[in-house]
N, C-alpha and C positions, 0 to 999 in steps of 0.2 A: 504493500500500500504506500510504500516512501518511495517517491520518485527518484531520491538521487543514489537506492539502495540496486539499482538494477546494476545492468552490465557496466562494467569499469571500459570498456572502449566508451573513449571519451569521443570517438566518432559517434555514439550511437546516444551518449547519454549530454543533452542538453539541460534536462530540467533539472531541478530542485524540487525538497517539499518537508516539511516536518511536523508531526503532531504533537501531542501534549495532553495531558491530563490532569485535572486537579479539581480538588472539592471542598468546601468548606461548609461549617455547618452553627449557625450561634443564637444561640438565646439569650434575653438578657431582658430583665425587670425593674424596675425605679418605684421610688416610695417619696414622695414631698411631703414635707409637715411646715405650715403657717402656722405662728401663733399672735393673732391681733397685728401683722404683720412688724412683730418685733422679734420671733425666735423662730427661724429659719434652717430648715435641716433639709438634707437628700442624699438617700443612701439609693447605691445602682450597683444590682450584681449580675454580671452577664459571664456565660462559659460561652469558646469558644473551641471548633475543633476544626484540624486542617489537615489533609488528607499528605501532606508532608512530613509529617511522622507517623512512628508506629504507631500499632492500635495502644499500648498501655501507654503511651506519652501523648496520646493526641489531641485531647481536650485540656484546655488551662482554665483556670477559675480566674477571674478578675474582679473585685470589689474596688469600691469608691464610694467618698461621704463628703459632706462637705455642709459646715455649718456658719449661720449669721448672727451678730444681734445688731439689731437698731436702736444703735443707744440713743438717736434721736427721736427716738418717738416716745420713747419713758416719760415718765411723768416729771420725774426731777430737772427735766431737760427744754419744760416748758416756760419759763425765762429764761434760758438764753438767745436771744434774737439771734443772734450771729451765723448761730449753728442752724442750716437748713439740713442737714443730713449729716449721719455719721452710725459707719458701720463698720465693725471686727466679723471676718469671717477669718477662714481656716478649710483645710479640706488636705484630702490624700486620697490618690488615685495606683490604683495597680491598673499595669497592660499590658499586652504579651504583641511580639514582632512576631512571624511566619514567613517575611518577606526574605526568603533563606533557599538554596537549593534545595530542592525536593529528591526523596528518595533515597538520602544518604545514610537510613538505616538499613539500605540492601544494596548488594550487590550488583552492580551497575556495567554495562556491555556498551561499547560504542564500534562502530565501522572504521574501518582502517588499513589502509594499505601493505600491512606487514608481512604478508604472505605473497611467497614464490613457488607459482608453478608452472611448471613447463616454460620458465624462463620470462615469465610475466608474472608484474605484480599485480596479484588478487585483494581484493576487499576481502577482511573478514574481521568476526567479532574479536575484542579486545577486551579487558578486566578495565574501568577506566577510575575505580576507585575502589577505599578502604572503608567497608559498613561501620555503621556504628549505630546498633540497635537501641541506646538511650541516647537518641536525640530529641530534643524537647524544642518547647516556646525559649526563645528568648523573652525578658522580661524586662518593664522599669517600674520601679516606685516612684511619687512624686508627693513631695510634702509641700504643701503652701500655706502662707500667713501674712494677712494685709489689713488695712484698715482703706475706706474711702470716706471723703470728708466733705461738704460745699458749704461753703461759706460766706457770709454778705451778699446773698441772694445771689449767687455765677458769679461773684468778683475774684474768688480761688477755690477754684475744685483741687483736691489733690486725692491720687488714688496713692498707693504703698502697696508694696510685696516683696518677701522673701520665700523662695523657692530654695528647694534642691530637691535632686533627681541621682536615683541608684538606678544603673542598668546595670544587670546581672545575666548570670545565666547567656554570656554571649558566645557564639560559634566560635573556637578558634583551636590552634594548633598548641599541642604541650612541644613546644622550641625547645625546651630545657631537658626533655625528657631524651628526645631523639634529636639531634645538631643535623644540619643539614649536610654535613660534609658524609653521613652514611647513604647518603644518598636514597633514606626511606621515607616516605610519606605519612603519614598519620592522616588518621579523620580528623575533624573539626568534634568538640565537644563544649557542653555549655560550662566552661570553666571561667570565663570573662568578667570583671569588674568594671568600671567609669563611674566617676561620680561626679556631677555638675551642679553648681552654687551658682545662686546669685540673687541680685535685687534689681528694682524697676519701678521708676518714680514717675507719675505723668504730673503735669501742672494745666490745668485751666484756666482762663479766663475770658469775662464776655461783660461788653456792658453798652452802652448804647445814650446818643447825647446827641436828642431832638433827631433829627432824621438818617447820622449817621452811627452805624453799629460795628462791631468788628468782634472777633471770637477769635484765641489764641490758643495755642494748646501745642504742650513740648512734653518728649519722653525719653526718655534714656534707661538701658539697661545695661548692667555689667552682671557675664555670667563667665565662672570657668570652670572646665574640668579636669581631672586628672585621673589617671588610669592604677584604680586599685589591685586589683590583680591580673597579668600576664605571666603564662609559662613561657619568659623567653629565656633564651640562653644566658649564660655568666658573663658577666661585661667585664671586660680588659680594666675598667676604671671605674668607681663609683658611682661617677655622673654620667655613666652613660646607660644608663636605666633609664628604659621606656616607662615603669612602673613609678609613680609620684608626679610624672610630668604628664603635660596635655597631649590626650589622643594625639596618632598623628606627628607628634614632635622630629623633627628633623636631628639626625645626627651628622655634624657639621665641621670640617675644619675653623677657626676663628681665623681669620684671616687682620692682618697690622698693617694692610698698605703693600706699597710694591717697589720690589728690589729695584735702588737707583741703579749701582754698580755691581761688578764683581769685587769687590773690597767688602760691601757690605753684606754681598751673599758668604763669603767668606767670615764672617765674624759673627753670622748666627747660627742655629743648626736649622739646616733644611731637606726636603726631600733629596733623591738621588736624578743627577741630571736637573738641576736650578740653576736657570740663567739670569744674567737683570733683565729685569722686564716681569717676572714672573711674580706671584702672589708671596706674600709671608704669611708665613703660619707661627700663629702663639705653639710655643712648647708648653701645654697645659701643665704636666707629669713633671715637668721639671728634671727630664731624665738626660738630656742634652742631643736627642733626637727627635723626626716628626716622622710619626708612624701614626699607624690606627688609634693608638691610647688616645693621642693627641686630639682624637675627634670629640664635640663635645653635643648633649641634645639642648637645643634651642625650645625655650618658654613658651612660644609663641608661633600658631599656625595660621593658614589663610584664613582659619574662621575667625573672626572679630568677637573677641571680648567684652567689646564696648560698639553698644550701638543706640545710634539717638534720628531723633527727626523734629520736627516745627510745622505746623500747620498754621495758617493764617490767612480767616474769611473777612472781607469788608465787603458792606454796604451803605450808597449814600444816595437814595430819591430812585433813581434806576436802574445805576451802574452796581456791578458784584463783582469783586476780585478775590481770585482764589489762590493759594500758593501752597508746596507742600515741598518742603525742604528734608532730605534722608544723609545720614553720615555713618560711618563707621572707624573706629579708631584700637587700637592694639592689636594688628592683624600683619602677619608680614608674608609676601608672596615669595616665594623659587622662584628666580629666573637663571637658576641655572642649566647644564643638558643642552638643548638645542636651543635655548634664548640668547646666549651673547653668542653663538657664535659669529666666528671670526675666520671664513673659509671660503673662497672661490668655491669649493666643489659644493655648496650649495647655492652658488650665484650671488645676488648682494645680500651685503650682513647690514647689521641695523646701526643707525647714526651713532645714537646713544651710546655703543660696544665700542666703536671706529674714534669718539670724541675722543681726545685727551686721554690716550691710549701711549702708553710708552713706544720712545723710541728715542735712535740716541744722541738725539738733539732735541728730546724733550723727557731729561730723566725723572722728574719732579710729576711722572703722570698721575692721575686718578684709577685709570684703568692699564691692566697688565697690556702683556703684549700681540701683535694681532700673531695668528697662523693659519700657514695654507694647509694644514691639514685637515683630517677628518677632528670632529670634537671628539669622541673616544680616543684618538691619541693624540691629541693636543699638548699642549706644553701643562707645568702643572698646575698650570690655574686652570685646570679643565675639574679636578679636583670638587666636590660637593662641597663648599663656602658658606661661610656668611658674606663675603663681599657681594653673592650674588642673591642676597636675600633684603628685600625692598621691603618698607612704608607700605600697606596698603589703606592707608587712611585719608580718608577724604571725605567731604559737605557736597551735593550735589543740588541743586534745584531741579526736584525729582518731575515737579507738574506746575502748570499757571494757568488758570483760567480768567479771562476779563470778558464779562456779558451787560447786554443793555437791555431791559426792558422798556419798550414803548410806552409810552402812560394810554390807558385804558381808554378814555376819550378821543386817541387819534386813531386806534385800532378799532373803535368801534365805526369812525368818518367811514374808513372803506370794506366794512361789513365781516369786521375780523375780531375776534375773541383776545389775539395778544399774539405778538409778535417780539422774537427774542433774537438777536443778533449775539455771535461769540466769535472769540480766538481763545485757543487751546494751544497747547505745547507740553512735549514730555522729553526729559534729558536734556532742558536749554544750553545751561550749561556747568560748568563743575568751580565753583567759590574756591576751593584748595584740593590739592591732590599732590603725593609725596614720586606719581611717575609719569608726570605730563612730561619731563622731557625725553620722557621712555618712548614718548611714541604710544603709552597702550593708555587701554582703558582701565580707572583703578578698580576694578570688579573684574577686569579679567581673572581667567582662571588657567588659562592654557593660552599655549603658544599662537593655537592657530584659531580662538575667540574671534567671535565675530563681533568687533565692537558695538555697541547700544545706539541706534538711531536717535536722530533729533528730529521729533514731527511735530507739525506743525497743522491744527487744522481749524478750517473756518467754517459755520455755519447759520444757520437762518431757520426758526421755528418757529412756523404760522400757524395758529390753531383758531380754526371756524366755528 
């Protein structure tokens, strides 16, 4: 029934095709209790089952609760003018992921070329993984605690929250157990840790003076995680444990800048084959060489830490301007690999790599030196750096809308209910960004990112 399982003459076999199977199955119930709309509760318990595990591991329980009070509406709270609202709530949610390769509690067959016969290679089944009969849900817990407040009738809303979140129970390899240099594979099993913190403050305000009004509203949140438990292997150095640092963390040369001369490549220790032009590397170890030890993991990944935005409506008689301002801050991109390359044999290299790039009538460069080679064997600033690890923080003017409403009396002259004229715009343009002279966009994620449009649109809404 698989189209590209037929005959291996590739004369005969044009098509493709593959199917798939999977089934999920979930229940799940909710219980609300109001009381005088001052004590607030909801408890919600749903199983769920996925046809990606076995039958004993296939259903997960997930419970959730979450409670309020409105200490603005008690009675003791009925002089205070100021206070229009104000509430403590709380809650903790469990919930299981599935979004996992299926079937990895059985033994698993793929197609493949590894068979010779009669002097041609045949398709035939292959072993293409290791079961693992307790595999389960991944899972997260989530604790949260806030308070929301409005005050002087919309002159400061302010919401509050502290969060944190255990994900457990994640798919992964015991590294520690089996090193890859035996060149054996393991399953994936739910031995995994993350744990992620943080808080989130929004600010309101809105007030209005005779016919002109405006509503403001700013948030920011800082969250981070770190990885509780990984079976990885025994690191050369202390600090180079995945485990305490955030997912994801890069293990990195630290890089000091770039060899003016050969005097000064000569009076540090450096890799084997270092020319001037080339990267310096901190001797972390303090051993008087730069080797693997010397690698260090870096605090900070593309995901932002710190993320904020600003919104800001006005109106005055019939105009409306809208704006919606997005940032993120303590986020640092790779551009290492095939971003600075510095190679004819992929045609032109990028400004930013080529700028102020050693050479030797410009020994005092920012950037190493260029090569015609491949980047795999490049000089050794080819090396996994921080020099090649950028700022990804930056304020964006995400949206702007400006509209005119006609006044009601001229739309009714030529037998019209209301007529609204606008310009719109999304991604105008970026207030700061730490890789405008990169060339990229600061949300890129990859090399070959299609940077983010700037549109522009204009419209007219007549209603009869």
């Amino acid at each position: 029934p698989e189209l590209n399982m037929g005959s291996s003459d590739k004369s005969k076999q044009s098509n493709s095709g593959f199917s798939g199977q999977d089934a999920r199955q979930n229940v799940f119930g909710r219980v609300n209790y109001d009381y005088a709309g001052k004590y607030l509760a909801e408890v919600t318990l749903r199983a769920d089952g996925s046809s990606k595990f076995p039958k004993e591991k296939r259903f997960g329980f997930f419970p959730s609760a979450s409670v309020g009070w409105r200490i603005s509406e008690e009675s003791f709270m009925d002089n205070v003018d100021f206070i229009g609202n104000l509430k403590l709530r709380g809650s903790y949610g469990k919930m299981g992921n599935d979004a996992v390769s299926a079937f990895q509690y059985m033994m698993t067959y793929g197609f493949s070329n590894n068979y010779v016969i009669g002097n041609n290679d045949v398709s035939g089944l292959v072993q293409t993984n290791v079961p693992n009969p307790f595999i389960t849900w991944e899972t997260a817990e989530t604790w949260n605690a806030g308070f929301e407040a409005g005050l002087w009738n919309g002159l400061l809303d302010v919401e509050f929250d502290y969060f944190k979140s255990r994900r457990s129970d994640i798919l992964t390899k015991r590294n520690a157990t089996v090193p890859d240099y035996t060149g054996l594979t393991l399953p994936d099993e739910n031995i995994g840790i993350v744990d992620n913190r943080g808080v989130e403050l929004v600010l309101s305000h809105a007030n209005k003076i005779n016919e002109f009004s405006y509503q403001l509203s700013g948030n920011v949140s800082f969250a981070r995680n770190k990885v509780v438990f990984a079976d990885e292997q025994p690191a050369a150095e202390p600090y180079q444990y995945a485990t305490g640092r955030p997912f994801g963390a890069a293990l990195l040369y630290k890089s000091l800048g770039v060899y003016r001369d050969q005097a000064q490549v000569d009076a540090t220790p450096h890799l084997p084959g270092t020319k001037p032009g080339d990267l310096i590397y901190q001797d972390v170890n303090g051993d008087g060489e730069i080797d693997s030890r010397d690698r260090i993991r870096i605090n900070q990944t593309n995901i932002p830490e710190i993320v904020f935005g600003f919104t800001a409506n006005f109106a005055y008689k019939g105009f409306d301007l809208a704006l919606f301002f997005q940032g993120q801050e303590n986020a640092q991109q790779y551009f290492g690999g095939w971003f600075p390359v510095m190679s004819h044999t992929f045609g032109n290299f990028l400004d930013w790599r080529a700028r102020d790039s050693w050479a030797v009538d410009n020994i005092d460069a920012t950037m190493p030196r260029g090569s015609t080679a491949l980047w795999t064997t490049s000089t050794n600033s080819s090396y996994a750096s921080t020099h090649w690890m950028k700022n990804a923080g930056f304020l964006r003017l995400k949206n702007l809308e400006l509209g005119y409403n006609l006044p009601a009396p001229i739309c009714k002259s030529f037998g019209a209910q209301g007529l609204r004229v606008s310009v719109s715009g999304s991604n105008l343009l970026i207030l700061y960004d730490h890789m405008k002279d990169m060339g990229f966009d600061p949300e890129t994620h990859d090399f070959w990112y299609y940077p983010l449009q700037r549109v522009l649109n204009f419209g007219v809404n007549l209603t009869f």
